[in-house]
C-alpha positions in Angstrom: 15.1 14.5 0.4 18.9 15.1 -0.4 18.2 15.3 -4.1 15.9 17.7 -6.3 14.8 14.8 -7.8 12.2 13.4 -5.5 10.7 16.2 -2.9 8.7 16.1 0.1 5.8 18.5 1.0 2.8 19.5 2.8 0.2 21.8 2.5 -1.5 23.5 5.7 -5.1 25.3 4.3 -6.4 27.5 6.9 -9.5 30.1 5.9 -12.1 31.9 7.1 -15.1 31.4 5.4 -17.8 34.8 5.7 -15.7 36.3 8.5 -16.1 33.3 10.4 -13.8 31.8 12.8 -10.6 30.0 11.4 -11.1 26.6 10.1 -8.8 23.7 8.5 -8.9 22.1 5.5 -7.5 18.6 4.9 -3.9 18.6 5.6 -1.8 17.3 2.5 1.6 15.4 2.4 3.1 15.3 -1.1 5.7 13.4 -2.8 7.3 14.5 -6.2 9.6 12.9 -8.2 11.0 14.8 -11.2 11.0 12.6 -13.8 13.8 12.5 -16.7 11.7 12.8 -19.7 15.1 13.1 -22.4 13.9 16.2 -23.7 15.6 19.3 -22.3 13.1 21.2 -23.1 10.0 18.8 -21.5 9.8 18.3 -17.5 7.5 15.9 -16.2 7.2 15.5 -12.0 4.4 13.3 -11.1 3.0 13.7 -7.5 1.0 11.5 -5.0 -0.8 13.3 -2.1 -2.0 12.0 1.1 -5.4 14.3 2.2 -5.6 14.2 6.4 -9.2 15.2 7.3 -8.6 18.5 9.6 -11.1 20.2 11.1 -13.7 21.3 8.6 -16.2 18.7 8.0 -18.3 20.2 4.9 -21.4 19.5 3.6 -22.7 16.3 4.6 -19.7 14.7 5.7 -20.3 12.9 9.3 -17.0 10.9 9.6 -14.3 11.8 7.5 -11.2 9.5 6.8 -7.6 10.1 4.2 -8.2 10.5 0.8 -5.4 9.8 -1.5 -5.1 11.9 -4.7 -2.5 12.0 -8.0 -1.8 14.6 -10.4 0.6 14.0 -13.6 1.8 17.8 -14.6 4.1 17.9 -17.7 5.7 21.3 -18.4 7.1 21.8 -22.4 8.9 24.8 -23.8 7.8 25.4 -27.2 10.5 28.3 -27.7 12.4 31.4 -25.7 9.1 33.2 -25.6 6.4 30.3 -25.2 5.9 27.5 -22.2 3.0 25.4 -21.9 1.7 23.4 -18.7 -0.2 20.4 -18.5 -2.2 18.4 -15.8 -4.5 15.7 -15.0 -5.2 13.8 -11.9 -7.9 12.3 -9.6 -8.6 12.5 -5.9 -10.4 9.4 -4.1 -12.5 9.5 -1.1 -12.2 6.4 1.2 -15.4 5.5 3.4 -16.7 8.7 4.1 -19.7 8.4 5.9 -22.2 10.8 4.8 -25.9 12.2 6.5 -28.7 11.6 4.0 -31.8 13.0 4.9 -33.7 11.2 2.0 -33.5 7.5 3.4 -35.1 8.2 7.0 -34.4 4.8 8.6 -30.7 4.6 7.3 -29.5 8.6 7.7 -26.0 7.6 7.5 -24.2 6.4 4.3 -20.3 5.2 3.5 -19.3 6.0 0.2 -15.9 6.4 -1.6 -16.2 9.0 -4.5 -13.6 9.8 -7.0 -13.3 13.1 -8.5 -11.4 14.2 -11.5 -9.0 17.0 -12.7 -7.6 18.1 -15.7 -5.6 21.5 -16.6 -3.7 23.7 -19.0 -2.0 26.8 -18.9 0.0 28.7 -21.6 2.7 31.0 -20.3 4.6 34.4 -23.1 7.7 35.2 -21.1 7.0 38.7 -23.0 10.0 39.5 -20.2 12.1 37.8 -17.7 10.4 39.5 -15.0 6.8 40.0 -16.5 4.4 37.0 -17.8 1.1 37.3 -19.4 -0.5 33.8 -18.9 -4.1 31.9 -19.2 -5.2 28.9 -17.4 -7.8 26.6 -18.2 -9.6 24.4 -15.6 -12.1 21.3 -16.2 -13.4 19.4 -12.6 -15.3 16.5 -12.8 -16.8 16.6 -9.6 -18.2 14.0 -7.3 -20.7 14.3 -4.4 -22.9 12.1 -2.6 -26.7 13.2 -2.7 -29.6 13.5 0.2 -30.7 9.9 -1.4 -27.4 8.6 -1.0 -26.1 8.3 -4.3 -22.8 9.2 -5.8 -23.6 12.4 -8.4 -21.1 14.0 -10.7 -21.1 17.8 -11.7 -18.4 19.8 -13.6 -17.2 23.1 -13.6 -14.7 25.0 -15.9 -12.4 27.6 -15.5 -10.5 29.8 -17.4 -8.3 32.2 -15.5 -6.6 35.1 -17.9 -4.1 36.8 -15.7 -0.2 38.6 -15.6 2.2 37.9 -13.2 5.6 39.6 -12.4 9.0 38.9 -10.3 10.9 41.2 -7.8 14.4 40.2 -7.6 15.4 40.6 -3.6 18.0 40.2 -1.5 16.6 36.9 -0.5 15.3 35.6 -3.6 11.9 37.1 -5.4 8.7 38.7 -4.9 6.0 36.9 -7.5 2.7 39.1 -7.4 0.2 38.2 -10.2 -3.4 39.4 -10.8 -6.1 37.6 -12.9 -9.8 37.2 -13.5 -10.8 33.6 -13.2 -14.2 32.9 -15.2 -16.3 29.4 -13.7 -18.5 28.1 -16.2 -20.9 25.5 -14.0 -24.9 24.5 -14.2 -25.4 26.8 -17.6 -24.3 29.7 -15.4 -21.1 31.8 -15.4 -19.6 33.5 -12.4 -16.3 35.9 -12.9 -14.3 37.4 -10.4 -10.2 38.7 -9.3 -7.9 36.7 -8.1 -4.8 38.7 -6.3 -1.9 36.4 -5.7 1.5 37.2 -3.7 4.3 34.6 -3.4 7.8 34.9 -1.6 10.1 32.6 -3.3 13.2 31.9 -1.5 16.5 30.9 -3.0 18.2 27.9 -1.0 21.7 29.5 -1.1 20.6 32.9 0.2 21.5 34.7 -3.5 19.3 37.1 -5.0 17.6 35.5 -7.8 19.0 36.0 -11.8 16.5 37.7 -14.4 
């Protein structure tokens, strides 16, 4: 929007769940304004999102409407070597009508759930181009139940990973690697997460270390 100050986004998720045919996930349109903390070493950008239903109804969702959702992410450099990151938010659900088996007469529910986030990362820039990083995840999650009742679950995640940077021509190659750990219902699932980002430079310059 003219300025880097306040920017204006969206966000297209298309996957393929189990090999299946391509299906999309609510469409978001994002507004960020950078926000001048006083500190030069603290950046704060709060962001408003507003979540288009697309084309992937799941669960028990039988009529889907926009969901709005706000994250507050606050970035502070501690020193040369040490960045931390910082988020929380919430994402609210407006009338969804849901299928609930349990109450036979009435199969069909509206409900508006809210959900909440909250996140921290720490970030060694052990080198310009190479970052050893951890993330930590907490989702208060909520769902509506067969009986038609709004019930909350959580999960957390922490996500130990490395990440570089590929100066090119037209800016930089990020690839990272990491191996994100869920903690949710007593149980704990690991995995690896592969990550590749192109990150272009608006001039056209190659990036600086």
């Amino acid at each position: 929007l003219n300025t880097q100050l306040v920017q204006l986004s969206w966000t297209v998720p298309i996957h393929t769940p189990d090999g299946r045919e391509f299906e999309l996930e609510d469409i978001g349109i994002s507004l960020r304004f950078q926000f001048p903390s006083g500190w030069d070493n603290v950046a704060i950008a709060p962001r408003g999102t507003l979540l288009v239903p697309g084309t992937n109804n799941t669960g028990r969702i039988e009529e889907e409407n926009v969901s709005i959702q706000f994250n507050l992410p606050v970035t502070i450099v501690s020193s040369n070597q040490l960045a931390t990151h910082w988020n929380i938010g919430a994402t609210h659900l407006f009338d969804q009508q849901y299928y609930a088996p349990e109450l036979f007469d009435l199969a069909t529910v509206k409900r508006s759930p809210t959900s909440y986030n909250f996140g921290a990362s720490v970030v060694w820039f052990v080198h310009p181009q190479l970052n050893p990083l951890c993330e930590f995840v907490y989702n208060s999650i909520a769902a509506v139940d067969e009986a038609g009742d709004v019930a909350h679950s959580s999960e957390t995640i922490i996500n130990p990973g490395l990440r570089a940077a590929i100066n090119a021509s037209f800016g930089q190659i990020v690839p990272g690697i990491s191996m994100p750990i869920r903690f949710s219902d007593g149980q704990a699932v690991s995995g690896v997460l592969f990550y590749l980002s192109f990150e272009h430079t608006v001039t056209g310059g190659a990036c600086a270390n």
